[in-house]
C-alpha positions in Angstrom: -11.2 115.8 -14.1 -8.7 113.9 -12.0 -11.1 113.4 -9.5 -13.5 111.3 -11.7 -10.6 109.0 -13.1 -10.0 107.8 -9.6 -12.9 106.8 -8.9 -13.3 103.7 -11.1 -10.3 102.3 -9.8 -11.8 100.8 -6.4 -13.8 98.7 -8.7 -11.4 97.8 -11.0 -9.1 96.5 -8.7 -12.2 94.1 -7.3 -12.7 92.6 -10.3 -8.5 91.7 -11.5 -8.6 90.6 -7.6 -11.6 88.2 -8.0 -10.1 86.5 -11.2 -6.3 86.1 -9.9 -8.3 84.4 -6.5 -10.2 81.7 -8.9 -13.6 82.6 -7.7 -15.7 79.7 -9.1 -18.7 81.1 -10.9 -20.2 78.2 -12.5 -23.2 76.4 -10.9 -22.3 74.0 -8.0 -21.7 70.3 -9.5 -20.9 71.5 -13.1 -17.5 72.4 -12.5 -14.7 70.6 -14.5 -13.0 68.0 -13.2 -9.6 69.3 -12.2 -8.7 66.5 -9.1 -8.3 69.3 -7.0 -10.5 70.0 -4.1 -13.2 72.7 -5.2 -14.5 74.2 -1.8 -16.7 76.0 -3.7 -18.5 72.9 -5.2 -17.5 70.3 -2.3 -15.8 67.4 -2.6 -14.9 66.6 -6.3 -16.5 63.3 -7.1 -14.6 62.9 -10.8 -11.2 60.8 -11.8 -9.1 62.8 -10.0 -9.6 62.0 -6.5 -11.7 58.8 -6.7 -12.5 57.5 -3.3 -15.0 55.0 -5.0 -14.0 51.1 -4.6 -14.7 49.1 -7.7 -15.7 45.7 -6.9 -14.0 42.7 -9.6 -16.7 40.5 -11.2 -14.4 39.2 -14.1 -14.1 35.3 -14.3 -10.7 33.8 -14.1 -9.2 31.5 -16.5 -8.3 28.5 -15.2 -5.0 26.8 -17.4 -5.2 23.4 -15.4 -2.5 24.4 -13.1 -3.4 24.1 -9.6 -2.7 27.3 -8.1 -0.8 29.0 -10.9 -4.3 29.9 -13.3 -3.4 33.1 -15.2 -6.0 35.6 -14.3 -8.0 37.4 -17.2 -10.3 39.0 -14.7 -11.0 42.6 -14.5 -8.7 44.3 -11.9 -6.4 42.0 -11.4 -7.6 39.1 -8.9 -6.0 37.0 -6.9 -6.2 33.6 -8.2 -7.7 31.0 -5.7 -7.2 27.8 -7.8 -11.2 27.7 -8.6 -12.2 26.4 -11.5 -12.5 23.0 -13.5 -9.0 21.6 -14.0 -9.0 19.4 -17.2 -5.5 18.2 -16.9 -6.4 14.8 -16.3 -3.4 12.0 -15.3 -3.5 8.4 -16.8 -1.6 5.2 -16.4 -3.5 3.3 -19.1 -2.0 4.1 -22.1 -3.6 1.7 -24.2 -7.0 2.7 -22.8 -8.1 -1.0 -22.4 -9.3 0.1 -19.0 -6.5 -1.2 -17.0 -3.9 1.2 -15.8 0.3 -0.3 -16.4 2.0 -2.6 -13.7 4.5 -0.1 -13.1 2.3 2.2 -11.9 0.0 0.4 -9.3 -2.2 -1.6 -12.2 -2.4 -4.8 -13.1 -1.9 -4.2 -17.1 1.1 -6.4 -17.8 1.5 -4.9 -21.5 0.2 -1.2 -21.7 1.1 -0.8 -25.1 -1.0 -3.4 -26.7 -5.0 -2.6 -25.6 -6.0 -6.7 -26.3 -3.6 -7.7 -23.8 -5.4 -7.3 -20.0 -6.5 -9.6 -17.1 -9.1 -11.3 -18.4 -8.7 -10.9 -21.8 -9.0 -14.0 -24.5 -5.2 -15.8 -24.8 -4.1 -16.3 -28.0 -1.2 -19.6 -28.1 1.6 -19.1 -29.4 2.1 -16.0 -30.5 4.8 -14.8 -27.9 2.6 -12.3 -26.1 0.7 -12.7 -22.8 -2.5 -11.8 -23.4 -4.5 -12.4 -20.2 -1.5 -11.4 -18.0 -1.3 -14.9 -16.3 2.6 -14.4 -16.4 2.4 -18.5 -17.2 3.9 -19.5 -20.6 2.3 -18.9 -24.1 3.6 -22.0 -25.1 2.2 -24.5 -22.5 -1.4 -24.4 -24.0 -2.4 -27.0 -21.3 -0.9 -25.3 -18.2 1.0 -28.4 -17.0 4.4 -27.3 -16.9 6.0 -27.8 -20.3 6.0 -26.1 -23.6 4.7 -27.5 -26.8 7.3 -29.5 -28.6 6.0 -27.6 -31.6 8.1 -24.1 -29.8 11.2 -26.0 -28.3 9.1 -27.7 -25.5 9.2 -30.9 -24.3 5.7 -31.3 -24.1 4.4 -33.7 -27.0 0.3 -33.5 -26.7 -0.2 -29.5 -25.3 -3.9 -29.6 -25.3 -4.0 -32.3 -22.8 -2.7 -31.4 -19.1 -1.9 -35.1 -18.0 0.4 -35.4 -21.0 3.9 -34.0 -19.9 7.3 -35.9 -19.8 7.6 -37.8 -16.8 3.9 -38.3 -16.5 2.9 -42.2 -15.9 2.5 -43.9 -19.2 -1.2 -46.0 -18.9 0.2 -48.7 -21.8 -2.6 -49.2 -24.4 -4.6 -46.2 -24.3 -2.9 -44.7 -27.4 -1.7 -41.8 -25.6 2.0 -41.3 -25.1 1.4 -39.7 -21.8 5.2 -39.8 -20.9 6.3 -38.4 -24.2 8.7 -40.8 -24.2 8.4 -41.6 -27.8 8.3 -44.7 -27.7 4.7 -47.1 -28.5 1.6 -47.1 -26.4 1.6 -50.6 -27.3 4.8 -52.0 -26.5 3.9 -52.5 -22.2 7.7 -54.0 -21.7 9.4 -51.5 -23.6 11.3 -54.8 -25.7 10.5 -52.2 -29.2 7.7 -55.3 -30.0 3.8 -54.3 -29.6 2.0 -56.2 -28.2 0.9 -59.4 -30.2 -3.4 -58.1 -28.8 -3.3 -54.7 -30.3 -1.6 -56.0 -33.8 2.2 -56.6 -32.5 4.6 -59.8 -32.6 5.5 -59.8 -29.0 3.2 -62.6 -27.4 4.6 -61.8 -23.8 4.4 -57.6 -23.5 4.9 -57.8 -19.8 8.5 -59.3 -20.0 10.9 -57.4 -22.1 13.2 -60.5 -22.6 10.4 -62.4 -24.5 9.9 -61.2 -28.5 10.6 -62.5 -31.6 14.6 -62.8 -32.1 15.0 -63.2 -28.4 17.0 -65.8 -27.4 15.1 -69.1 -26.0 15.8 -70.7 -22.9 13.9 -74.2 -23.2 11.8 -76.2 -20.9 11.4 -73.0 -19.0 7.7 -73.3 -20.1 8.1 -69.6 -21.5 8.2 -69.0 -25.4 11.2 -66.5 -25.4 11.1 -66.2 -29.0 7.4 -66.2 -29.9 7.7 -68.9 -32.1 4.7 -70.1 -31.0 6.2 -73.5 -30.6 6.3 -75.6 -27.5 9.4 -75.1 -25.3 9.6 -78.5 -24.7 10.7 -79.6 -28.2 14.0 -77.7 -28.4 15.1 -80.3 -31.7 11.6 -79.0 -33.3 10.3 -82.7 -34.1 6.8 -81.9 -33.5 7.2 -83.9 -30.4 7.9 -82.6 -26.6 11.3 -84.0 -24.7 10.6 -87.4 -22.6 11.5 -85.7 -19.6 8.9 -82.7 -20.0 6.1 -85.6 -20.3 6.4 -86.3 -23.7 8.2 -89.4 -26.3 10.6 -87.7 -27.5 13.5 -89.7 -26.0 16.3 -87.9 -27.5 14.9 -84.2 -27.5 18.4 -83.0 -29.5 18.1 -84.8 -32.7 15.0 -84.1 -34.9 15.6 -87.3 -36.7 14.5 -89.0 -33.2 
């Protein structure tokens, strides 16, 4: 009796044995994945001791910032600064197409998109439009504002108009803008008697009516229109100055 009770125990003791060792018994490559090395299966190919290398084919994200992108690609790349960078810079802020003065331009007013080289010039208004960097009051571009804007310029649509220009006498035009009449050549405040004055002698400012007459100087002073050799006004021309008037002083003579 006691001798067949012992002699299961040999194999018994094999099989408690082959458990407690972990014997694998499943069929090679189906084992589950433990990450431990399986000598039984070979090396374990699952999550646990990955050997694989997975290759990132995400796209960054390029922000416009060179060389600071933020990456949204798989795996976390290193960002190279590729991509299209749509933070664009601009000096023309009044998109006329000229970029400001200040920063290497030539738009002298980059606020105001009709004001550029080249662009109409509006008079008067105060604001440069063509960005000459001449006056918007001196229409005529000869040196002097209209009088119109606190100028001194009387006729600013005509460049040879300007004070101290040379006055041609008679052409209608005050070219000196002197104020004074086109037709008065001596400046005696008489036109002259050919363009509808009283001053017979425009060329001499002492001669004009109310001037004072010097006589039997042969010039009518006075434009009286008489002759200046009868200073007593008979009608009849002193004795001296070839005529018969022998007492050139008394009228009654």
């Amino acid at each position: 009796m006691s001798l067949l009770r012992s002699q299961p125990l040999p194999i018994l003791h094999l099989l408690l044995c082959a458990c407690i060792e972990g014997v694998d018994t499943t069929p090679p490559g189906k084992n589950p994945d433990t990450g431990v090395f399986d000598s039984a299966d070979g090396p374990d190919t699952g999550a646990g001791n990955d050997s694989v290398t997975t290759t990132d084919t995400g796209t960054d994200a390029d922000t416009g910032a060179a060389g600071g992108d933020t990456d949204t690609g798989a795996g976390g790349d290193t960002d190279t600064g590729a991509g299209t960078d749509t933070a664009a810079t601009t000096h023309d802020e009044d998109g006329d197409g000229h970029d400001a003065v200040g920063f290497g331009g030539d738009d002298c007013l980059d606020t105001n998109a009709a004001a550029f080289p080249g662009a109409p010039e509006t008079w008067y208004d105060g604001v440069d439009s063509n960005c000459d960097h001449l006056s918007d009051y001196d229409q005529d571009g000869d040196g002097a504002d209209d009088a119109a804007y606190g100028g001194t310029d009387c006729l600013d649509t005509d460049a040879s108009v300007a004070p101290d220009m040379l006055d041609v006498p008679y052409d209608g035009v005050d070219a000196d803008c002197n104020g004074a009449s086109d037709f008065d050549g001596d400046g005696d405040g008489h036109d002259a008697a050919a363009y509808g004055g009283t001053d017979c002698d425009d060329a001499d400012a002492s001669t004009c009516p109310g001037a004072t007459e010097i006589w039997y100087d042969g010039a009518d002073q006075d434009c009286s229109g008489a002759s200046d050799y009868d200073q007593d006004g008979d009608g009849h021309d002193a004795l001296a100055h070839g005529g018969d008037d022998t007492d050139d002083l008394n009228p009654e003579v």
